[in-house]
C-alpha positions as CSV (number, residue, x, y, z in Angstrom):
1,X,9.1,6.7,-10.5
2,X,10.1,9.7,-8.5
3,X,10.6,12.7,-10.9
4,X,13.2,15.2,-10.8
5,X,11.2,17.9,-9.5
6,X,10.4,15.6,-6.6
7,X,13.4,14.4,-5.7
8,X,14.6,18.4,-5.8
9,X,11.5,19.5,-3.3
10,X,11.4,19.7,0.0
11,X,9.2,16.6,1.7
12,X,8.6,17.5,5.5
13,X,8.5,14.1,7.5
14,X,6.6,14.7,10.8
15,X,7.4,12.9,13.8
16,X,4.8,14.1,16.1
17,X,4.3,12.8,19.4
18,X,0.9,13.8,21.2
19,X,-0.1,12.7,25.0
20,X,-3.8,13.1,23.3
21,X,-3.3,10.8,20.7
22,X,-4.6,13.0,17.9
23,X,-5.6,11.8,14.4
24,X,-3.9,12.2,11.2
25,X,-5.3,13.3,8.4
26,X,-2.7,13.3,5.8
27,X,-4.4,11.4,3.1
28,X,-6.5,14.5,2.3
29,X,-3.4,16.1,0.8
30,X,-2.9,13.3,-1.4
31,X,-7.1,13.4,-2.7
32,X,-7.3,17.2,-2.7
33,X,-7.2,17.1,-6.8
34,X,-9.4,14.9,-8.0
35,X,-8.8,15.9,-11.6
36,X,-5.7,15.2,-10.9
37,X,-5.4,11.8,-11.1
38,X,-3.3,10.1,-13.6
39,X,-3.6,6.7,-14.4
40,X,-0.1,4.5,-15.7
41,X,-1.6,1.4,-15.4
42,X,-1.5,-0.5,-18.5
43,X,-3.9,-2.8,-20.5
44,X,-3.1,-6.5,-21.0
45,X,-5.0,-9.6,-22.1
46,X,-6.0,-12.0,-19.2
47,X,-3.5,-14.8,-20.7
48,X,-1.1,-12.6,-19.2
49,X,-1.3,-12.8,-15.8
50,X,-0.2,-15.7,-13.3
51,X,-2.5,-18.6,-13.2
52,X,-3.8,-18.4,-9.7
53,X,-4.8,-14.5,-11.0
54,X,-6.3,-15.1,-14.0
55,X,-8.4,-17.9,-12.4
56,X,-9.4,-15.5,-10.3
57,X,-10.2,-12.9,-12.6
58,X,-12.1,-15.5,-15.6
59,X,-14.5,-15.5,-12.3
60,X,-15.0,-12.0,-11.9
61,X,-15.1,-11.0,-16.0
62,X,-19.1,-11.4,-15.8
63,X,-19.9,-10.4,-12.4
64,X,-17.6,-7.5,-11.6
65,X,-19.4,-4.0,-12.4
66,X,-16.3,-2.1,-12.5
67,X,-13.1,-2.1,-14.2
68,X,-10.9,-4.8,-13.1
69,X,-7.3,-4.4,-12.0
70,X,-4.9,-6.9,-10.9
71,X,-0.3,-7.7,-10.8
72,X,1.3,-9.0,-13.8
73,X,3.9,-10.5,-11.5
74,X,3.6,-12.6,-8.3
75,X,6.2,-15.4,-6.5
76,X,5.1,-18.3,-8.5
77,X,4.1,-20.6,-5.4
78,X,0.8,-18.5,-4.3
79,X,-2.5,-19.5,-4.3
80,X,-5.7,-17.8,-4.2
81,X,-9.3,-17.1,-2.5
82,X,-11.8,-14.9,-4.2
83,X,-14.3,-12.6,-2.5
84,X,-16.7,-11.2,-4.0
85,X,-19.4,-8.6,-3.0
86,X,-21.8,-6.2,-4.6
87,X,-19.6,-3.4,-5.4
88,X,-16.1,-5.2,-5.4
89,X,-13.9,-8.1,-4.9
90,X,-11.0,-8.9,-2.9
91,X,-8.2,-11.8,-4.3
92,X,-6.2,-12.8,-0.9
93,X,-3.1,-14.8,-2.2
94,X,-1.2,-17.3,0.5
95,X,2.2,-19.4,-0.1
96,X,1.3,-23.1,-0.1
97,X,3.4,-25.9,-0.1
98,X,1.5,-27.0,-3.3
99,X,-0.8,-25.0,-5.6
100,X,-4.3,-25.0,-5.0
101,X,-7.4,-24.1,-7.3
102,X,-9.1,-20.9,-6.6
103,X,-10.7,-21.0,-3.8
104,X,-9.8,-24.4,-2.4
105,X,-10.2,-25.2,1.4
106,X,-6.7,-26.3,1.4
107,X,-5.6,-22.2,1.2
108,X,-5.1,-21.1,4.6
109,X,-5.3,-24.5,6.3
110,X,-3.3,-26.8,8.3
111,X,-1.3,-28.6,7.2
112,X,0.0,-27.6,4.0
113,X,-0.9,-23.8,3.9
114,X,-2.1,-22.3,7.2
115,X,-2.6,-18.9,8.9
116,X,-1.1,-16.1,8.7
117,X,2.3,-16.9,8.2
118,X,1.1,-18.2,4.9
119,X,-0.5,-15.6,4.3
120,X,0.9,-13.3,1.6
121,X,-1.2,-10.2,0.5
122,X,-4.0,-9.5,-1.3
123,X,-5.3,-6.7,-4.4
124,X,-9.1,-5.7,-4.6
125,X,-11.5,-3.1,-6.1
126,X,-14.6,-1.4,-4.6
127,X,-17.3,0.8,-6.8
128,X,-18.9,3.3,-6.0
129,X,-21.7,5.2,-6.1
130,X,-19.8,8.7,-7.1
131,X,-16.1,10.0,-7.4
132,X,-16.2,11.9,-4.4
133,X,-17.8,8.8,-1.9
134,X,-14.7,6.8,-3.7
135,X,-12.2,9.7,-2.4
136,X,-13.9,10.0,1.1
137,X,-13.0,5.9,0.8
138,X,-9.3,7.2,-0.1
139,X,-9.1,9.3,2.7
140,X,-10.3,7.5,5.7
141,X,-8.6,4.5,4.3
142,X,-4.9,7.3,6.1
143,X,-6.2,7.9,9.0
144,X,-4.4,6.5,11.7
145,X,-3.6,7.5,15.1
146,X,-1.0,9.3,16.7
147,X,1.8,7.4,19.1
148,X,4.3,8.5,21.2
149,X,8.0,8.6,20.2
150,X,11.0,8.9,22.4
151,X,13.6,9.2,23.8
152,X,14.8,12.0,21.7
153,X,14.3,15.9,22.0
154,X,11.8,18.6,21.6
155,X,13.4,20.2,18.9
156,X,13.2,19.5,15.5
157,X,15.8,17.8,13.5
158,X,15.8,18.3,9.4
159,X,17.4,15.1,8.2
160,X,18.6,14.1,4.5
161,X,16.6,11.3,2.9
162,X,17.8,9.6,-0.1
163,X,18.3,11.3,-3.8
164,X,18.3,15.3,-2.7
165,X,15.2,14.6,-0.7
166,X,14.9,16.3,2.7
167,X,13.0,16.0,5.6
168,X,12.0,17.2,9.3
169,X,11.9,14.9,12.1
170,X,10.1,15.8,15.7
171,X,9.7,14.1,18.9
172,X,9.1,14.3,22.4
173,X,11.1,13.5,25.4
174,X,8.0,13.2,27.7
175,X,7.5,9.3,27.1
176,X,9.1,6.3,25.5
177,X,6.7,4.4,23.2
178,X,5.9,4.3,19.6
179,X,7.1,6.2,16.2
180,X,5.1,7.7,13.4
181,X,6.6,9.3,10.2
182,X,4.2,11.1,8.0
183,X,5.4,12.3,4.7
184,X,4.1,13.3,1.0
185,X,6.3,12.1,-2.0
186,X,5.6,12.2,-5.2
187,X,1.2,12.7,-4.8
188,X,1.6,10.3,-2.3
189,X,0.7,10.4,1.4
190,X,2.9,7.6,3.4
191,X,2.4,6.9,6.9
192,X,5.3,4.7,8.8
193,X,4.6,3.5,12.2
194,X,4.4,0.3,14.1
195,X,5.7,-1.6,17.4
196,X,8.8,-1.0,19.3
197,X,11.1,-1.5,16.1
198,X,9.7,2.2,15.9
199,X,11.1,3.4,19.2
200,X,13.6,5.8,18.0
201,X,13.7,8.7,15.5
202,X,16.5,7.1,14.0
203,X,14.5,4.1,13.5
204,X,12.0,5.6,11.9
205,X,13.9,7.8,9.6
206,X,15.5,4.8,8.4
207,X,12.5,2.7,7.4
208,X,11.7,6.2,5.3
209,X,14.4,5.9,4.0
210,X,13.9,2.6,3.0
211,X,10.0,3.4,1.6
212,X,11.3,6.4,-0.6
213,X,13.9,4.1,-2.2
214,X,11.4,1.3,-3.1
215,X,8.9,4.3,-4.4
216,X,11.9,5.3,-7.0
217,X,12.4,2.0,-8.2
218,X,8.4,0.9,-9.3
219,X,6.1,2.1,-11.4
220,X,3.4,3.6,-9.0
221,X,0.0,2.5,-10.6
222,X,-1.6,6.3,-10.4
223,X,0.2,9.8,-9.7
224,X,-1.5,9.6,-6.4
225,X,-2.5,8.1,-3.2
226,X,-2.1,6.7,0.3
227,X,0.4,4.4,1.6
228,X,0.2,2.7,5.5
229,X,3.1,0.7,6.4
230,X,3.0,-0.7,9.9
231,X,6.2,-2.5,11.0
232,X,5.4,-5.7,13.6
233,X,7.8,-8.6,14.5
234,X,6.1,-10.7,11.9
235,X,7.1,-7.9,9.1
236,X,6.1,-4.8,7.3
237,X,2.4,-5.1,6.9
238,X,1.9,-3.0,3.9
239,X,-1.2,-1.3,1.9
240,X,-1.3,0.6,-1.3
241,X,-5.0,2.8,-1.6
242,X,-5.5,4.8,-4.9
243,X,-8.9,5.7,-6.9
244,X,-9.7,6.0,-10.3
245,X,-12.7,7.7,-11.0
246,X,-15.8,5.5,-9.1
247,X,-13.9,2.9,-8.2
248,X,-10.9,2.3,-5.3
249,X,-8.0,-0.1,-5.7
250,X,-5.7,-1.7,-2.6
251,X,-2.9,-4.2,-2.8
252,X,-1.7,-5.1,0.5
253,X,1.8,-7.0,1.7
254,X,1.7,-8.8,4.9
255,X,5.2,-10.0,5.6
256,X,6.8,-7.7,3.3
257,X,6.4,-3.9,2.0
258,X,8.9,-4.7,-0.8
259,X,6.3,-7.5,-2.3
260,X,3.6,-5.0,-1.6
261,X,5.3,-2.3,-4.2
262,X,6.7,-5.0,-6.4
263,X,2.7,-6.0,-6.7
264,X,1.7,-2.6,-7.1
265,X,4.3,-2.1,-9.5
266,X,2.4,-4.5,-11.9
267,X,-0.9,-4.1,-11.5
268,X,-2.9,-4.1,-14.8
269,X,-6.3,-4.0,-15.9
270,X,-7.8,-6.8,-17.8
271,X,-8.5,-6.0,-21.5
272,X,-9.2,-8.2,-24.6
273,X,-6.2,-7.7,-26.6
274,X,-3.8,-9.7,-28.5
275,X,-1.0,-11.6,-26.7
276,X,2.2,-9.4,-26.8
């Protein structure tokens, strides 16, 4: 939830466009701190969690060297696949006309559950070796590269976001192409960019404004991290990066950046505890 001393501060959005196509490096903002990290995902019993996840996760209790994270709540009509490495695993979920055991070769095939219009996101975890190779991880995980925006103007436009929360927009006139919006909120570095449904700085400032009010609705799962949005024609493809201590989490939304927070929102790690 966005605090009151966030939603008072000023968040600088930046436009940019660059004939170079530079890199951004926001996510370093978001990692400076390390000891700053804050935790507010909760503990719950692996009964709790939906039965494609806790499938998923009753396979990973005794092989995964790391502490184990995963959403409380999901669309009831997704299956899953697990993949599991050395240092981590990744639980892709897909919408299936029926549900199907972990791991069945029926998930993501034809004709009852197939590609990537099935396809429905995914959560994960990675170890590793030390905090600080876990929060290089963090930051790569933001960089992205910069895109052209236009038509619009040289000059740069502040611009009122949602609940007090202002912002500065700039663009270039020199070409016509793509947007990117780059802002910090709340510990958290977003990036917005995508295809031509960026193609205007009023485009873009309104899928920001449609991120910040979907970050004041859910509970983020640390006080920190990066967030990629990339609009396309098939949807929002969405993904949430945070660390805590060794180990990096993701949950990702392919059709959908409101499922993607909504998962986020939940996420949980798996503890032996009595049913609530």
């Amino acid at each position: 939830m966005i605090n009151r001393a966030a939603r008072r501060s000023l968040l600088v959005l930046t436009l940019i466009g660059s004939a170079c196509g530079t890199q951004a490096s926001s996510g370093q903002t978001a990692t400076a701190d390390k000891s700053a990290v804050v935790s507010n995902i909760p503990k719950r019993a692996l009964s709790q969690f939906p039965p494609p996840i806790s499938a998923a996760l009753t396979s990973l209790s005794s092989r995964m060297p790391m502490h184990l994270v995963a959403p409380l709540t999901i669309p009831s009509n997704l299956s899953a696949k697990l993949t599991i490495a050395k240092s981590g695993y990744t639980v892709s979920l897909y919408r299936c006309e029926s549900g199907f055991p972990l791991n069945s070769p029926e998930i993501g095939s034809p004709p009852n559950c197939s590609g990537l219009a099935a396809y429905f996101g995914a959560f994960g975890g990675t170890r590793f070796a030390t905090v600080a190779a876990a929060h290089r991880s963090l930051v790569n995980s933001q960089r992205q590269q910069t895109r052209f925006c236009g038509p619009n103007t040289n000059t740069s436009q502040r611009v009122s976001l949602l609940r007090g929360v202002q912002g500065v927009l700039i663009g270039t006139k020199r070409i016509s192409g793509y947007c990117e919006l780059h802002f910090d909120l709340s510990g958290w570095s977003v990036f917005v960019g995508g295809n031509a449904a960026l193609r205007s700085i009023a485009a873009a400032k309104q899928e920001g404004l449609r991120v910040v009010d979907i970050m004041s609705k859910v509970r983020m799962p640390t006080n920190s991290g990066n967030i990629v949005v990339q609009t396309a024609g098939d949807g929002n493809h969405t993904w949430l990066t945070w660390t805590i201590g060794q180990s990096l989490y993701t949950v990702s939304g392919y059709h959908s950046s409101s499922a993607a927070f909504a998962m986020a929102g939940s996420m949980a790690f798996v503890a032996i505890v009595p049913p609530e």
